[in-house]
C-alpha positions as CSV (number, residue, x, y, z in Angstrom):
1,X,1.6,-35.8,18.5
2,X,0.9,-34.1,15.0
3,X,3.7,-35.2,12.8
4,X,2.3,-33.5,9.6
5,X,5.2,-31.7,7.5
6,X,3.2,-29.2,6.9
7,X,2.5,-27.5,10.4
8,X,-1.1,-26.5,9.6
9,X,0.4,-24.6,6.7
10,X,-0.1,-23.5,2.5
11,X,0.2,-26.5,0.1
12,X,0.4,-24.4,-2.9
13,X,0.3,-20.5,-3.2
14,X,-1.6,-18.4,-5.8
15,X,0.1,-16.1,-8.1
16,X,0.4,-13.5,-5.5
17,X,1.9,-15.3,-2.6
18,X,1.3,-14.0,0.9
19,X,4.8,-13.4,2.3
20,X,5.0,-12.1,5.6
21,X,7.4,-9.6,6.0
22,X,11.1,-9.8,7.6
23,X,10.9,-7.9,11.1
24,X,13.6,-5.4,9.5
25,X,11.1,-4.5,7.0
26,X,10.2,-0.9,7.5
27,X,8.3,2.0,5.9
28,X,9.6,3.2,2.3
29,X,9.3,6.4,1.9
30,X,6.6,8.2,0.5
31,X,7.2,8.9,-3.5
32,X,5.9,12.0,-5.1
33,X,5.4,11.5,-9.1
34,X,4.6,14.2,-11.5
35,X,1.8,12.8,-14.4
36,X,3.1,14.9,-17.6
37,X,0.3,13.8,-20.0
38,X,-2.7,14.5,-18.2
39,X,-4.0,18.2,-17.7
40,X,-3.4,17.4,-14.2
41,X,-0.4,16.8,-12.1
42,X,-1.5,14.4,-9.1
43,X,0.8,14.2,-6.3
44,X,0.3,10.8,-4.5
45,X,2.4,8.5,-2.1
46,X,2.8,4.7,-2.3
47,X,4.1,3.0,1.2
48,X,4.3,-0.6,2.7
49,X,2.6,-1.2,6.3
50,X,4.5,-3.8,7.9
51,X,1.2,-4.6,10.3
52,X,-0.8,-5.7,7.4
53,X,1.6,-6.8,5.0
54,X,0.5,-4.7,2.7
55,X,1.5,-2.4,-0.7
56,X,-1.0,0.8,-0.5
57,X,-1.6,3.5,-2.5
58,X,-2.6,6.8,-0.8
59,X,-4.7,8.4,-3.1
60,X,-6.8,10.0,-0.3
61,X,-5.1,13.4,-0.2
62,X,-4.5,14.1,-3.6
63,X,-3.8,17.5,-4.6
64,X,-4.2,18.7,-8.1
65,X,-2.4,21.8,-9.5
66,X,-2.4,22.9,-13.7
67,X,-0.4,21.2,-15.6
68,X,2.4,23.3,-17.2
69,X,3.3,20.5,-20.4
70,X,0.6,18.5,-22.7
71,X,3.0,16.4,-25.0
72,X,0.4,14.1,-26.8
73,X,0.9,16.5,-30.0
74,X,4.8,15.4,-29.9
75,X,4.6,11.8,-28.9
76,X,2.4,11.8,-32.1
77,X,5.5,13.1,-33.9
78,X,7.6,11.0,-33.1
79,X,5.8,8.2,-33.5
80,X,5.3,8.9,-37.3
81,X,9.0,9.6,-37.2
82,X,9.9,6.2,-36.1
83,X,7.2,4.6,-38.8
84,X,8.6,6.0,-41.5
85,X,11.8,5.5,-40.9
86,X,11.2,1.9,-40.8
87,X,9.1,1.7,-43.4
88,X,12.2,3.7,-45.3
89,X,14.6,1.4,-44.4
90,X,16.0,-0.6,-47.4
91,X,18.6,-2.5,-46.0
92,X,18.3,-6.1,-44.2
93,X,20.0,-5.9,-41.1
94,X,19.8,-2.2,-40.3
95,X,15.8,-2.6,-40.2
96,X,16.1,-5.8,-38.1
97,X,18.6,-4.2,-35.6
98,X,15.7,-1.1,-35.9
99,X,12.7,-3.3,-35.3
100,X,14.2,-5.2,-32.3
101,X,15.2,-1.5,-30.7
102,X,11.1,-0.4,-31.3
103,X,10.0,-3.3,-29.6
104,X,12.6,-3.7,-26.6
105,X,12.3,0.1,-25.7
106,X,8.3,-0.6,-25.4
107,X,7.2,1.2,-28.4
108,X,6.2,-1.7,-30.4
109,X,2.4,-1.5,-29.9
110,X,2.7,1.3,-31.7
111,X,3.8,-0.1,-35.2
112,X,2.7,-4.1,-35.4
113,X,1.7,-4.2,-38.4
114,X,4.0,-2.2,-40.0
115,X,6.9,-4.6,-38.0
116,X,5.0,-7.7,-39.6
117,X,5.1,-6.4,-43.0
118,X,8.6,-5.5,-43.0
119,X,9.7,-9.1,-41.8
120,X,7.9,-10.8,-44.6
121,X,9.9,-8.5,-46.9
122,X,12.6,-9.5,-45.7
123,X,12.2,-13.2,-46.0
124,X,14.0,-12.9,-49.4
125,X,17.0,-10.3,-49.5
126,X,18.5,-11.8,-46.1
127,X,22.9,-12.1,-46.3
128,X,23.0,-16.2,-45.8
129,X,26.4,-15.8,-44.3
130,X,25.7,-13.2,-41.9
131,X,25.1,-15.1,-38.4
132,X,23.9,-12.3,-36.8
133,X,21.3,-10.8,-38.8
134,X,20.0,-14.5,-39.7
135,X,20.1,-14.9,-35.9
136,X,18.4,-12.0,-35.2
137,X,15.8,-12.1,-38.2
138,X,14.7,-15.3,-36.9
139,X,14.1,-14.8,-33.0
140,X,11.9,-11.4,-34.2
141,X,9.7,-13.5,-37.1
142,X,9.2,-16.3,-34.2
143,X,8.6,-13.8,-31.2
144,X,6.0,-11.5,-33.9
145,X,4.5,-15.1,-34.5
146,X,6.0,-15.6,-38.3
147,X,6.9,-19.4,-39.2
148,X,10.3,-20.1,-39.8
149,X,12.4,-23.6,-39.7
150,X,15.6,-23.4,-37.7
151,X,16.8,-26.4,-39.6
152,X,16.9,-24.1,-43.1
153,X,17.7,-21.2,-41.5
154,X,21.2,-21.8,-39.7
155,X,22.1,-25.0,-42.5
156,X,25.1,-22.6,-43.0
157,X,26.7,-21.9,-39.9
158,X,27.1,-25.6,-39.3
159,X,29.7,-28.5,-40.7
160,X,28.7,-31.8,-41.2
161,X,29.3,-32.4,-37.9
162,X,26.7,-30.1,-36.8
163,X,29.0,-27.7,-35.0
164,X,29.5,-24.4,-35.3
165,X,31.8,-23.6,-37.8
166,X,34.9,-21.6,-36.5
167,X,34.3,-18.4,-38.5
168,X,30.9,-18.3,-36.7
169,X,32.4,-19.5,-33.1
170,X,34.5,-16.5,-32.9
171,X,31.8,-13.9,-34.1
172,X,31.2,-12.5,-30.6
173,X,28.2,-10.5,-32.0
174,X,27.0,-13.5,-33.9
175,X,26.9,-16.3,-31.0
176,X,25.2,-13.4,-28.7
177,X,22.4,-13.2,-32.0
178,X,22.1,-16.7,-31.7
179,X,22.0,-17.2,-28.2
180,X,19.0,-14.9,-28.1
181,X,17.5,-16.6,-30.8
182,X,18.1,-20.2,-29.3
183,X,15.9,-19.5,-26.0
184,X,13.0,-19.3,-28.8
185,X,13.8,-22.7,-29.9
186,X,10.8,-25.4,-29.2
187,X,10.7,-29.0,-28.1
188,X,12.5,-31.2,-30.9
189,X,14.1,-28.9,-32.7
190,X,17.2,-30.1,-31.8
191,X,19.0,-27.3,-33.9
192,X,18.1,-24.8,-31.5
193,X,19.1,-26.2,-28.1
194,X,22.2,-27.4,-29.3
195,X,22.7,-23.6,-30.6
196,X,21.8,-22.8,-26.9
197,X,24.3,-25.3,-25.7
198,X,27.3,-24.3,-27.8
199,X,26.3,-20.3,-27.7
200,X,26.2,-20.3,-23.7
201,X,29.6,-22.1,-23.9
202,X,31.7,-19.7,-25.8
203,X,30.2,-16.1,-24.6
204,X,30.8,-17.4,-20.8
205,X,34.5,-18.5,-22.4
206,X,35.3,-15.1,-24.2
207,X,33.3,-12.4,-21.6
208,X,36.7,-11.5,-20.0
209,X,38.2,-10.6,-22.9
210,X,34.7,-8.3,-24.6
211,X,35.4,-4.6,-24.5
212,X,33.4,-2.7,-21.5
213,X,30.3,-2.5,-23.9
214,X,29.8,-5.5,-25.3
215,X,31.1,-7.1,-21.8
216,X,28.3,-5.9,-20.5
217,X,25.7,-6.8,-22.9
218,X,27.2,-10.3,-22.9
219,X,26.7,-11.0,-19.6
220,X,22.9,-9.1,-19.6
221,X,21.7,-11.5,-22.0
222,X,23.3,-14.6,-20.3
223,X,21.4,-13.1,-17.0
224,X,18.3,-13.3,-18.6
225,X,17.7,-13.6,-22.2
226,X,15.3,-11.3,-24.6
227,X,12.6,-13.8,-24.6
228,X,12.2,-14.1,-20.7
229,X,12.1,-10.6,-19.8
230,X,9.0,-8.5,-18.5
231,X,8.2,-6.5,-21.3
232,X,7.8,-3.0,-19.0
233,X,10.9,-3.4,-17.0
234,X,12.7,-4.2,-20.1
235,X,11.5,-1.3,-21.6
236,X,12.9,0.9,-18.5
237,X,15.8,-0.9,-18.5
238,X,17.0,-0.8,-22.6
239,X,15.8,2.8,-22.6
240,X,19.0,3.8,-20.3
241,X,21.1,0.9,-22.3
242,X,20.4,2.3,-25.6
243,X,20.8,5.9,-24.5
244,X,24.7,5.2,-24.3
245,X,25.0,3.3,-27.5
246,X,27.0,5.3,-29.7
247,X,24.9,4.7,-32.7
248,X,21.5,5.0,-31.0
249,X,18.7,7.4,-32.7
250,X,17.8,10.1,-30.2
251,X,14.4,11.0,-32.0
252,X,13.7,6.5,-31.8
253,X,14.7,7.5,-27.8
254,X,13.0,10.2,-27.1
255,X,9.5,8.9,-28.5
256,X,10.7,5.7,-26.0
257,X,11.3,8.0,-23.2
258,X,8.1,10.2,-23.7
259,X,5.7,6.9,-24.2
260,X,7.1,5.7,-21.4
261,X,6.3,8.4,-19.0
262,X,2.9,8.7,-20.5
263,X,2.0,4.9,-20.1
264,X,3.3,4.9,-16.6
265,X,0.8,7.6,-16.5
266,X,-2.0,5.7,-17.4
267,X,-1.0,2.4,-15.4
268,X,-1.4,4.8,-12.0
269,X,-4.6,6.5,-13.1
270,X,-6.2,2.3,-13.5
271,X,-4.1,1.5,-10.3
272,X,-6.4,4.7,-8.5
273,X,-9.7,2.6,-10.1
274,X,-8.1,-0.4,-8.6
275,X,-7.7,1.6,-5.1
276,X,-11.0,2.7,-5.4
277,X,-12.9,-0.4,-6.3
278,X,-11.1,-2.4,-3.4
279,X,-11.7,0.4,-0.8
280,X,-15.4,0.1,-1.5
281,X,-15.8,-3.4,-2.0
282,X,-14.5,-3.0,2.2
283,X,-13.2,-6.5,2.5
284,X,-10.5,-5.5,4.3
285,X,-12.3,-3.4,6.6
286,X,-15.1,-6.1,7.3
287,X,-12.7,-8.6,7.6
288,X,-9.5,-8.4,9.9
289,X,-7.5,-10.8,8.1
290,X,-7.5,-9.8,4.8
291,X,-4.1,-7.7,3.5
292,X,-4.5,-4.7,1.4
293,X,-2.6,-6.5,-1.8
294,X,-4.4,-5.0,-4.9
295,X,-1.7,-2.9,-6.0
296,X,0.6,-6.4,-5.8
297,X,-2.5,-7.3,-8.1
298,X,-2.3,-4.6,-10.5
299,X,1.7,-4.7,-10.6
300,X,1.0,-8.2,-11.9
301,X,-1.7,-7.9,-14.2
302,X,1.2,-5.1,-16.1
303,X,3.1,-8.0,-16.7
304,X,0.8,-9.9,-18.1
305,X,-0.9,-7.4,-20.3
306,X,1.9,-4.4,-20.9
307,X,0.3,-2.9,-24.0
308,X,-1.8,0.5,-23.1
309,X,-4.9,-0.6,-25.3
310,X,-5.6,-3.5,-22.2
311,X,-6.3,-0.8,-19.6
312,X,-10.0,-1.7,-18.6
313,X,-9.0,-5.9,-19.0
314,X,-6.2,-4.5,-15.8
315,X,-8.4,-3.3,-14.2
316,X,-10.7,-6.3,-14.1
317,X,-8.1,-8.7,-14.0
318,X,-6.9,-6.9,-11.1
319,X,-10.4,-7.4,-8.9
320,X,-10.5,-10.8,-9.6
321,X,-6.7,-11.7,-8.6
322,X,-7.4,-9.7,-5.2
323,X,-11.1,-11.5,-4.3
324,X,-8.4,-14.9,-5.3
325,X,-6.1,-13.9,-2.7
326,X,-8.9,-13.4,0.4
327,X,-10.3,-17.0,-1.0
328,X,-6.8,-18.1,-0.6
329,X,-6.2,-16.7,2.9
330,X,-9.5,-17.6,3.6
331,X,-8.7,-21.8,2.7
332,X,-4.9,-21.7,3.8
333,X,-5.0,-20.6,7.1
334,X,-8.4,-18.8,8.3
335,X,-10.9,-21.5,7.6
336,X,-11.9,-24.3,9.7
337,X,-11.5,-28.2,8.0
338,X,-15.8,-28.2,7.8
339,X,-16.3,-24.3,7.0
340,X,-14.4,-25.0,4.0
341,X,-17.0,-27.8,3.4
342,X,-19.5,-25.5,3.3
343,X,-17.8,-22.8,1.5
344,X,-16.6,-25.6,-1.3
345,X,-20.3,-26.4,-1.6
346,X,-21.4,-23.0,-2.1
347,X,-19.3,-22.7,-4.5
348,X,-20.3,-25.6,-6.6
349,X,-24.0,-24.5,-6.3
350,X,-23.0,-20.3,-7.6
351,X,-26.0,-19.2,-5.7
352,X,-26.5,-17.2,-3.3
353,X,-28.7,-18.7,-1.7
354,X,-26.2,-21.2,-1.1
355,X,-24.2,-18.9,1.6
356,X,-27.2,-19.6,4.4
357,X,-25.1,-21.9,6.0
358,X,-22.1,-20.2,6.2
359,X,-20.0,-17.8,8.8
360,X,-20.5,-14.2,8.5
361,X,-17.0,-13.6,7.3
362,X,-17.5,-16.3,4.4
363,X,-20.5,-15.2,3.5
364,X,-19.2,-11.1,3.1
365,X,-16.3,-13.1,0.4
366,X,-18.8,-15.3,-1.3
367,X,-20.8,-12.3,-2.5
368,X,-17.8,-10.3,-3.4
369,X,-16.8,-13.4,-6.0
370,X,-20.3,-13.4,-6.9
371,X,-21.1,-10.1,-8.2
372,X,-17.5,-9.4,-9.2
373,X,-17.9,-12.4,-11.3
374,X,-21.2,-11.3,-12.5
375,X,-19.8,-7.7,-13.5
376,X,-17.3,-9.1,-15.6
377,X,-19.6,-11.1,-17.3
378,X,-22.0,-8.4,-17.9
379,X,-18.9,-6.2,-19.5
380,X,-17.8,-9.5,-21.9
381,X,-21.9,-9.7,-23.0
382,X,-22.1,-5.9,-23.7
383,X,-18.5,-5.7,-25.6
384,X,-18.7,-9.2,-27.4
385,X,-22.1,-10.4,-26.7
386,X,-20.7,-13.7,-26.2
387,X,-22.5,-15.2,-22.2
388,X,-19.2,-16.1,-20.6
389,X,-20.7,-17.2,-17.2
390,X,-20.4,-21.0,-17.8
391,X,-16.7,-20.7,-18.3
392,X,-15.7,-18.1,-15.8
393,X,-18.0,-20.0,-13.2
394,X,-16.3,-23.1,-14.2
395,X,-12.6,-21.5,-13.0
396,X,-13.7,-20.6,-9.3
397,X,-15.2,-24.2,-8.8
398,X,-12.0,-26.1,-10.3
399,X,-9.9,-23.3,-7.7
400,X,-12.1,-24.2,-5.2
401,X,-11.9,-28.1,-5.5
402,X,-8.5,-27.9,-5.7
403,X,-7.9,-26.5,-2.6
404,X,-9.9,-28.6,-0.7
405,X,-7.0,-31.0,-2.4
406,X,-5.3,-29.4,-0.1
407,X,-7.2,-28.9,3.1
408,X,-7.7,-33.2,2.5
409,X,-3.7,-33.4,2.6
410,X,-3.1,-31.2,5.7
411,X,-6.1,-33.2,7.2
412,X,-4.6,-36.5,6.4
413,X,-1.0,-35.7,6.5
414,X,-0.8,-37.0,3.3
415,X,3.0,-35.5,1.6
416,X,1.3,-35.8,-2.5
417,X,3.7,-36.6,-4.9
418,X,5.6,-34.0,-6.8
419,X,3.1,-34.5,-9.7
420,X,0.3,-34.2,-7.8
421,X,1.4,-31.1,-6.4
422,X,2.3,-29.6,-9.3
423,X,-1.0,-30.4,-11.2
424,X,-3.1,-29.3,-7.9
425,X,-0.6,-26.1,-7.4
426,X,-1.1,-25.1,-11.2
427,X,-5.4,-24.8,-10.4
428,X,-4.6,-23.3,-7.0
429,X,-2.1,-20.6,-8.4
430,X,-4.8,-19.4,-10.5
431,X,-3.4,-19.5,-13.8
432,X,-6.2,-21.6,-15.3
433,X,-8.7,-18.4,-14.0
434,X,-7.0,-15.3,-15.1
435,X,-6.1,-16.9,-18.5
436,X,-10.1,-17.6,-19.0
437,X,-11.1,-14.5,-17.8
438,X,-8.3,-12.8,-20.2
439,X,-8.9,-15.3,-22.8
440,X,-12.7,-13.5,-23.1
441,X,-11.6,-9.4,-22.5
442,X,-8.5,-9.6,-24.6
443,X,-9.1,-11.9,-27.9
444,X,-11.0,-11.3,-31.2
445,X,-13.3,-13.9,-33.7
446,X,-14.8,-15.7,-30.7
447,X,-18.0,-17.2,-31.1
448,X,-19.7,-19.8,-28.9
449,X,-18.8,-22.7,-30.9
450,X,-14.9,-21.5,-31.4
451,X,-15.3,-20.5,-27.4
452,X,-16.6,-24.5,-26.5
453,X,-13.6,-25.9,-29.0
454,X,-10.9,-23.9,-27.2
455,X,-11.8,-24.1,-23.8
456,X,-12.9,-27.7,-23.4
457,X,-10.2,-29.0,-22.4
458,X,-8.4,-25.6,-21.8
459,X,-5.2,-25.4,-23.8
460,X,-2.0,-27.0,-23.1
461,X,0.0,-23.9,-22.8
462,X,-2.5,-22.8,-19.8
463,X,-0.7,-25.8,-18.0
464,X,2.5,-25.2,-19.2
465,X,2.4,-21.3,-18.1
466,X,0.7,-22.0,-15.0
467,X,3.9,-25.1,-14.3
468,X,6.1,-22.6,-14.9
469,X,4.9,-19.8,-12.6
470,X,4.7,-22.9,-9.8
471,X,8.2,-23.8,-10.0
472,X,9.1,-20.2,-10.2
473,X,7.3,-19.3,-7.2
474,X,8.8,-21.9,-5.0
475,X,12.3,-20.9,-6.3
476,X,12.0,-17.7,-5.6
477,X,10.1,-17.8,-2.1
478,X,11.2,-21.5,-0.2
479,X,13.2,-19.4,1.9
480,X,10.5,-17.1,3.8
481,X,8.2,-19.8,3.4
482,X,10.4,-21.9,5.6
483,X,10.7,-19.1,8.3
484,X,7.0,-19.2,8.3
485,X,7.3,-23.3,8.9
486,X,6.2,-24.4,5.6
487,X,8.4,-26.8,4.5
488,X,6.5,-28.6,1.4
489,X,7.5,-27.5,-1.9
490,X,8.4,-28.9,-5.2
491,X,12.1,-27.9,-4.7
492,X,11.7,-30.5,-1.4
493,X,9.3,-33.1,-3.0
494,X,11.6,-33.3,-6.2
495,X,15.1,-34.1,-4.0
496,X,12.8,-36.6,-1.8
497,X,12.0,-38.6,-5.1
498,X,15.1,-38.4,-6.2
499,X,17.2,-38.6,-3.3
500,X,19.4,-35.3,-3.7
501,X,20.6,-34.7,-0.2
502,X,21.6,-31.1,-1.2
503,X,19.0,-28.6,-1.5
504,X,21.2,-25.9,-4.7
505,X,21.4,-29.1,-7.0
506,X,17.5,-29.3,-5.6
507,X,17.2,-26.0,-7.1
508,X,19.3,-26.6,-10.3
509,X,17.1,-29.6,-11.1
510,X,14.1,-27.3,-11.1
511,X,15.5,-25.0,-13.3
512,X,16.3,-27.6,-16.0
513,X,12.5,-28.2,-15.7
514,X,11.6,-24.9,-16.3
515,X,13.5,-24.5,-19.4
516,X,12.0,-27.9,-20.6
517,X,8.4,-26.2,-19.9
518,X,9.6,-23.1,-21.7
519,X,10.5,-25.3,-25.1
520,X,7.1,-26.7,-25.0
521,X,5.6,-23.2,-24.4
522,X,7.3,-22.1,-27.4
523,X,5.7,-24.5,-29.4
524,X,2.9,-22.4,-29.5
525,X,5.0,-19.6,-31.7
526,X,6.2,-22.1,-34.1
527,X,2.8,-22.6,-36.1
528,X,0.5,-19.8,-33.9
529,X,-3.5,-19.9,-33.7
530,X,-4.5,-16.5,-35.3
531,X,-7.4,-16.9,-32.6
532,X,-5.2,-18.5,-30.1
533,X,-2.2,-15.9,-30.3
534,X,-3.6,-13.2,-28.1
535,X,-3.9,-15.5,-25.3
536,X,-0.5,-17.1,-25.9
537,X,1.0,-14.1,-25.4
538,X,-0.7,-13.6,-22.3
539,X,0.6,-16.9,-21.5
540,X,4.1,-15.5,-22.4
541,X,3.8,-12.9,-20.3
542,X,2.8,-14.6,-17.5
543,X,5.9,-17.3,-17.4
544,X,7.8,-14.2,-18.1
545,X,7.0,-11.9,-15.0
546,X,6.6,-15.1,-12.9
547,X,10.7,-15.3,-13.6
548,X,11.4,-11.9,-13.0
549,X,9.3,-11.6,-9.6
550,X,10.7,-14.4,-8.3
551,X,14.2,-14.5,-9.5
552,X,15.2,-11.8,-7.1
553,X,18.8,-13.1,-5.4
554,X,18.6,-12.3,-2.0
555,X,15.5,-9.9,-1.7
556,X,12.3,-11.0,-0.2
557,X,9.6,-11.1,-2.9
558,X,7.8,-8.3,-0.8
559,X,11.0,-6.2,-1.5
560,X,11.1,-7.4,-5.1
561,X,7.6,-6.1,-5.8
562,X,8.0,-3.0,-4.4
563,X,10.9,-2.0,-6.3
564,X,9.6,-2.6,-9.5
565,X,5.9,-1.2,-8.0
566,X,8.5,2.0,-7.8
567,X,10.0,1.5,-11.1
568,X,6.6,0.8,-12.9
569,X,4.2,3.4,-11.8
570,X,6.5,6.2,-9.6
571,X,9.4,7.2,-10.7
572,X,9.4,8.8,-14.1
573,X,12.3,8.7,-16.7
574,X,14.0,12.0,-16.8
575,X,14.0,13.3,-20.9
């Protein structure tokens, strides 16, 4: 009688989980989108196939028509608009408030520099007394990678007690600044997360009596603050916020609005590439079990990179996530206990000669990692000229030891501890491989010495992201995972060691560990690597979309996906 827990089932589940469908799910409808900053307007359709589990993009009968509208020439305009009137702005908390607007409506990218020089101006002339544009000034020099000591910086609003002092407790506008800024706070800065502690108290105390507006932007922020929010989405989202401020800058909006419709023009044109590349590679055609999940892929990769400059690291990052998810199927529930030997072995050797042994259907996947590997290495060496095969070789051999982890568990009906499943789950959710392969097409100054030093041992914060997207993942998917009869995850390991008998304070406990992960990811901001900092953002990124995917109430994460699939690349802000 097999008494295993986990039914023949996943241990741990890559960043893009395979989530079978409810048998309700049906069809979306097909969306028709209008590109207004190409010379061409491409009609195509997005749908879901329930028999596949799959997101697809139909790109097969595209029509093409003239395009009526070319607005490059006016996007330019207001983009020169919006730099000089920051670079115009004189006074402190005006050109904060303006800076934070630039960067939460998704324009940012645009202006970096000018945004860094402005905050180091302002290190001087800030009001002392002014909680919220302290507040503010801080989370924007810490999230732009500036040093600043909480401990100097909020010495004011505090009595010897270290409590807030009462005029500061009843500045609504204030404690909302500082709230914000507390969720940037790092591990022993105990400033911060008592800031967090106190802030969190009095807004969920006075949010009855806010008026409509700032009711609302109360209880946004205690939702989900700035700092964990997908920087895309956000931007979708603050655009329609801002646009019924009273004191908002239509010219600041409309250059918001107009980027936005032009990146989302761009993000389908890569997610076409995407389409194409994974229609030719023909895994799914050559192989019955493998889903059609690459624009799942792409929707991810968005989140982790959102600026437009990263289009061909997508891309890339894209094909490497979807060969990840058929290696994935292919070890969770596909392969036999001794094909996954063989296929572990291969592997190891990165030859391909190695595949002799194998079945046909391994085989067909081996060579897909292999020369997808190898292209990506060939586009790092003609870019950088740095020979990144050592360490993107490395990243497929640790994913594929680590789930034969696995396989050894489910063979031995062995239930690991909630350490050992969480340091396994972090290699098998391949964090440790898109952060490699991302460290090399996104960052600047490497050479092979400073490439050796940062990658051997990778960095912390690869663990901390990759802990963080874990935890996330099994908060936000336990439920379907159980309907499928898994039953192992860290939600269940974590009340078994500590004897909780009820699964929500199960969940509540994994949440406090996520916020503990996020202090000692923030770490990272507090004195930044100029070489590191690319990739910390990335890291960033990637805690910060694994929250937003997977925090989804009571959707499915298929349904989450698609919405903001919809929201992302199809539906087009109206201007």
């Amino acid at each position: 009688m097999n008494t295993s827990p986990f039914k023949g089932s996943r241990i741990c589940i890559p960043i893009f989980r395979s989530v079978r469908p409810r048998a309700s799910t049906s069809n979306t409808a097909t969306e028709e989108f209008v590109d207004l900053m190409s010379p061409l307007w491409i009609k195509d359709t997005m749908s879901f196939t329930p028999d596949r589990n799959s997101l697809l993009l139909d790109h097969q009968g595209m029509t093409v028509t003239p395009s009526q509208v070319d607005d490059n020439n006016r996007i330019e305009e207001l983009k020169d608009y919006t730099r000089r009137a920051l670079m115009m702005t004189s006074d402190p908390t005006t050109t904060l408030k303006l800076i934070d607007t630039i960067q939460r409506l998704g324009v940012g990218y645009y202006l970096q520099e000018e945004i860094k020089k402005k905050l180091e101006e302002l290190t001087q002339v800030l009001p002392k007394d002014d909680l919220y544009t302290v507040a503010l000034n801080f989370r924007l020099r810490r999230h732009n990678g500036l040093h600043t000591n909480p401990a100097e910086v909020f010495q004011n609003f505090v009595d010897a007690n270290g409590e807030l002092k009462k005029s500061s407790s009843e500045d609504i506008e204030g404690l909302l600044s500082l709230y914000e800024a507390s969720y940037l706070g790092s591990s022993g800065e105990d400033v911060m997360s008592h800031a967090k502690e106190i802030t969190t108290r009095n807004l969920n105390g006075s949010v009855s009596e806010l008026s409509p507006k700032l009711h609302n932007k109360v209880v946004e922020s205690l939702k989900l603050p700035r700092h964990m929010r997908m920087e895309r989405l956000e931007a979708r989202r603050y655009i329609e916020e801002y646009s019924n401020e009273d004191d908002h800058n239509p010219v600041v909006l409309e250059f918001a609005k107009y980027d936005y419709n032009m990146v989302q023009s761009v993000l389908r044109r890569e997610l076409v590439e995407v389409t194409r590349w994974w229609e030719h590679l023909g895994l799914s055609s050559k192989l019955g079990f493998v889903r059609d999940r690459h624009v799942e892929c792409f929707l991810w990769t968005v989140g982790l990179l959102p600026e437009l400059r990263f289009s061909s690291s997508r891309i890339e990052l894209a094909k490497t996530i979807a060969i990840l998810l058929v290696i994935d199927d292919i070890y969770d529930t596909y392969g036999s206990y001794d094909d996954l030997v063989l296929f572990t072995e291969a592997i190891q050797r990165w030859d391909l000669n190695a595949t002799e042994q194998l079945p046909e259907y391994m085989k067909i996947c081996y060579e897909s990692l292999y020369n997808t590997n190898n292209e990506i290495c060939d586009k790092v060496l003609r870019e950088q000229g740095l020979s990144v095969q050592p360490f993107l070789r490395k990243t497929w051999i640790d994913m594929a030891e680590a789930y034969m982890v696995e396989a050894e568990w489910v063979k031995r009906e062995r239930i690991p501890t909630l350490n050992e499943y969480i340091e396994n789950g972090v290699t098998t959710s391949g964090t440790c491989m898109a952060l490699v392969h991302l460290f090399f097409l996104v960052s600047d100054q490497l050479t092979v010495e400073n490439t050796r030093y940062l990658l051997d041992p990778y960095p912390k914060f690869f663990t901390l992201a990759g802990t963080i997207l874990r935890l996330w993942d099994d908060l936000g998917t336990v439920k379907e995972e159980q309907e499928r009869g898994d039953v192992l995850s860290s939600i269940h390991l974590l009340m078994k060691e500590k004897n909780i008998k009820c699964e929500e304070e199960g969940r509540k406990e994994i949440l406090k560990l996520i916020y503990g992960l996020w202090n000692d990811l923030n770490i990272e901001l507090v004195t930044p690597d100029v070489v590191l900092f690319p990739i910390t953002t990335v890291a960033l990124n990637m805690s910060r979309a694994s929250q937003v995917v997977y925090q989804h109430n009571d959707d499915s994460y298929l349904s989450s996906v698609e919405n903001y699939v919809q929201s992302l690349f199809y539906k087009p802000i109206d201007i």
